[in-house]
C-alpha positions in Angstrom: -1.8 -38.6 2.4 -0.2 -37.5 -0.8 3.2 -36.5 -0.3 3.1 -33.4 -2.6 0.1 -31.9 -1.0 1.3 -29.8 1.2 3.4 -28.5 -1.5 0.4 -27.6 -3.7 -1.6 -26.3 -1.5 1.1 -24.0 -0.6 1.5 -23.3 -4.0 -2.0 -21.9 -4.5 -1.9 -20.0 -1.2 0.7 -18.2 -2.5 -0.9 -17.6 -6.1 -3.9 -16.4 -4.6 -1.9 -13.8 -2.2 -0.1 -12.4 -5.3 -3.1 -12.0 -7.4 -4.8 -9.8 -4.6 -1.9 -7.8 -4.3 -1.8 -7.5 -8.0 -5.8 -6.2 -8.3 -4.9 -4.0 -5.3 -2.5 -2.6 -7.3 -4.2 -2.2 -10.4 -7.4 -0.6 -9.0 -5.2 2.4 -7.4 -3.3 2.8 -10.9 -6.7 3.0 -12.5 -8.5 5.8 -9.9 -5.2 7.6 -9.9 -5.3 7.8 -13.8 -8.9 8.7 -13.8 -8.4 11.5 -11.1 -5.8 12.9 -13.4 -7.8 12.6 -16.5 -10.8 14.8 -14.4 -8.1 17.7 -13.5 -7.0 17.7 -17.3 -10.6 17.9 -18.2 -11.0 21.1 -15.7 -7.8 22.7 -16.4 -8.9 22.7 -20.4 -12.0 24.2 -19.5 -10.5 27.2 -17.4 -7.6 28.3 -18.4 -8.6 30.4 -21.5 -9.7 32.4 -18.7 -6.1 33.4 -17.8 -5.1 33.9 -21.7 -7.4 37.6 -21.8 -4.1 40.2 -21.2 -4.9 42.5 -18.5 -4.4 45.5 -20.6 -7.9 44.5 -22.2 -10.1 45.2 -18.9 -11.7 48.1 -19.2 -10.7 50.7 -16.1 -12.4 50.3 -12.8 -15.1 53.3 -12.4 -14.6 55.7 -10.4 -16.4 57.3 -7.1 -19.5 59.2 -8.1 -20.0 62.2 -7.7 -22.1 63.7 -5.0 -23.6 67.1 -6.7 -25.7 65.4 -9.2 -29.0 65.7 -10.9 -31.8 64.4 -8.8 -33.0 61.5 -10.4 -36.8 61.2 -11.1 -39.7 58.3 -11.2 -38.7 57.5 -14.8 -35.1 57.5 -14.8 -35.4 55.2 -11.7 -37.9 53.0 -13.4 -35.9 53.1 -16.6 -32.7 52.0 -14.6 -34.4 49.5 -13.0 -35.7 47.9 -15.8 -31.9 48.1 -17.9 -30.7 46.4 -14.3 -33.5 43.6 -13.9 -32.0 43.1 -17.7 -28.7 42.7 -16.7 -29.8 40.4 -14.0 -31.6 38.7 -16.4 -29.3 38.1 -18.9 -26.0 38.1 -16.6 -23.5 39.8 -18.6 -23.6 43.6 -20.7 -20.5 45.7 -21.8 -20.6 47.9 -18.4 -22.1 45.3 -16.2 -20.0 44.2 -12.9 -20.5 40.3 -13.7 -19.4 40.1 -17.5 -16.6 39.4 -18.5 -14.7 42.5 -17.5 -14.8 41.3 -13.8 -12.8 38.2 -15.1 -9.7 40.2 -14.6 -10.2 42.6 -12.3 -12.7 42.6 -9.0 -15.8 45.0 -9.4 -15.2 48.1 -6.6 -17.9 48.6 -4.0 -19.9 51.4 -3.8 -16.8 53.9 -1.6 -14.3 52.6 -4.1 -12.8 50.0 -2.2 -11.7 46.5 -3.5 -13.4 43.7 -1.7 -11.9 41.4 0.6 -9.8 39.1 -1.1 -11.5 35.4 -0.9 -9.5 32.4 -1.7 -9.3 30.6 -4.7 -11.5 27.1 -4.4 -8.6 24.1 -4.4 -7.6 22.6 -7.8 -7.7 19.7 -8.4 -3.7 19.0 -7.9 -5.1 19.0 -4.3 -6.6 15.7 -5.2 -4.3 14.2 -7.2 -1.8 14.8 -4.1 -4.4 13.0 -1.8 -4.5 10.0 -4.6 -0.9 10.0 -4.5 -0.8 9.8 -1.0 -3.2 7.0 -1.0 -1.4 5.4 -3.9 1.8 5.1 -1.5 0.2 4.4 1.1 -1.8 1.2 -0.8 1.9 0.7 -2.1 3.4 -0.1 1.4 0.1 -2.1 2.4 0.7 -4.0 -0.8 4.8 -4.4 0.4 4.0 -5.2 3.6 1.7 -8.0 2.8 4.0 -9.2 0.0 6.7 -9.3 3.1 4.4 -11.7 5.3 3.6 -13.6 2.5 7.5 -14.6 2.3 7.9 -14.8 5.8 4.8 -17.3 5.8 6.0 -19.0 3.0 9.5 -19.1 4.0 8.3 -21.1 7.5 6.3 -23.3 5.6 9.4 -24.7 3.5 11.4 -24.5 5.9 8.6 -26.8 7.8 8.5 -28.8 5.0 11.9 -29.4 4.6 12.4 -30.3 8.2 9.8 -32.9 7.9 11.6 -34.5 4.9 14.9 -34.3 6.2 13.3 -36.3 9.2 11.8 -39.0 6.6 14.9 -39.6 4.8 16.9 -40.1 8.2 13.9 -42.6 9.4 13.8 -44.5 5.4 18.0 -44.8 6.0 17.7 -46.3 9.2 15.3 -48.5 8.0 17.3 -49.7 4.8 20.2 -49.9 7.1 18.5 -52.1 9.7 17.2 -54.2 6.9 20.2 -54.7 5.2 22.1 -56.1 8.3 19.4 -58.2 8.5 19.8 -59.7 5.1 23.1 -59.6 5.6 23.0 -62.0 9.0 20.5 -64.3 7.1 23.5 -64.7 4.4 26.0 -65.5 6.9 23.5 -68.3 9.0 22.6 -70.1 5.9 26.5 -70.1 4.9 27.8 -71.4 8.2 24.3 -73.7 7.8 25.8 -75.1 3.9 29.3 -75.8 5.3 27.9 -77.8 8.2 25.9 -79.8 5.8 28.9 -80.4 3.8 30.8 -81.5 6.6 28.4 -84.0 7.7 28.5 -85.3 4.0 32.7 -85.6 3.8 32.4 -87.5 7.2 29.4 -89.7 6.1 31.4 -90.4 2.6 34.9 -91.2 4.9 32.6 -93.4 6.9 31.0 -95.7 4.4 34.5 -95.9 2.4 36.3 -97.3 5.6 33.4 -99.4 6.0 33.8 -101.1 2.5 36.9 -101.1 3.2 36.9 -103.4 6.2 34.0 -105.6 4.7 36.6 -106.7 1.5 37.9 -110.2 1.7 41.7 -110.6 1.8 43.5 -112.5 -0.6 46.0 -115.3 0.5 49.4 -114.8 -1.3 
């Protein structure tokens, strides 16, 4: 086994982590920009709304009169028709859904205001909600960025457990072998001096020898 493959494999593990966090990341900065951009839009659209001054509504109307004029077939059939045009068209100058009912509420029929209904949310609602979820991804995003080190921390610790147990085996090894050598030396020492002992005593031998072969001269 290669002994750098744990390291690499370890190294894209943790590559591939940080680039998931990183998309994760990106895709809620990217629907929270959009969400914004669509509140701009709608805020644009409506607020010219609120620029007409109040002082240009006309007056609410007020209660009619009960002792009026009887109204005949072709008055009714003549203020049908101008209200199936209003209808029609949806706005005129006196009409309850132009723009004068912008500003102020059209009165019911006794002269009362109508109930007061709430506005429909705005879109801040949302971007709120997106903000919420942006955090919220955020601390996902932190949390796994936390295991991921805690994971990653192990595994060099791991690995560095492992080599500090190689190195101790390699010295013992180097140590054994060297005592080893070093015995060897030491045997084929003591070996060389015996040999050269045996040749000293072999050399004294053969010179005493001579020595007692060599005719002695008469004086």
């Amino acid at each position: 086994m290669h002994p750098y493959a744990h390291h690499h494999w370890h190294g894209f593990r943790h590559r591939r982590g940080g680039r998931i966090v990183w998309f994760a990341i990106g895709a809620t900065v990217a629907t929270f920009w959009h969400k914004s951009h669509e509140a701009h839009e709608w805020r644009e659209q409506h607020c010219w709304r609120k620029c007409i001054p109040r002082e240009a509504y006309a007056p609410p109307p007020g209660p009619v009169p009960a002792n009026l004029t009887p109204v005949t077939s072709d008055d009714a059939a003549g203020s049908s028709k101008i209200e199936l045009d209003r209808q029609r068209w949806g706005w005129a100058w006196n009409s309850e859904k132009g723009w004068k009912s912008w500003g102020n509420p059209p009165l019911s029929r006794d002269g009362a205001f109508p109930p007061h209904v709430p506005p429909t949310p705005m879109p801040s609602d949302r971007n709120d909600e997106d903000l919420k979820r942006m955090q919220a991804l955020g601390k996902q995003a932190t949390d796994t960025i936390a295991e991921l080190s805690e994971a990653t921390l192990d595994s060099v610790l791991a690995t560095v457990r492992s080599l500090k147990t190689k190195l101790a085996e390699a010295r013992l090894q180097r140590e054994q072998h060297l005592q080893q050598i070093q015995a060897l030396k030491e045997e084929q020492y003591k070996m060389f001096e015996e040999w050269q002992k045996q040749r000293e005593q072999q050399a004294q031998a053969e010179q005493a020898k001579e020595q007692a072969t060599k005719p002695r001269h008469m004086v």
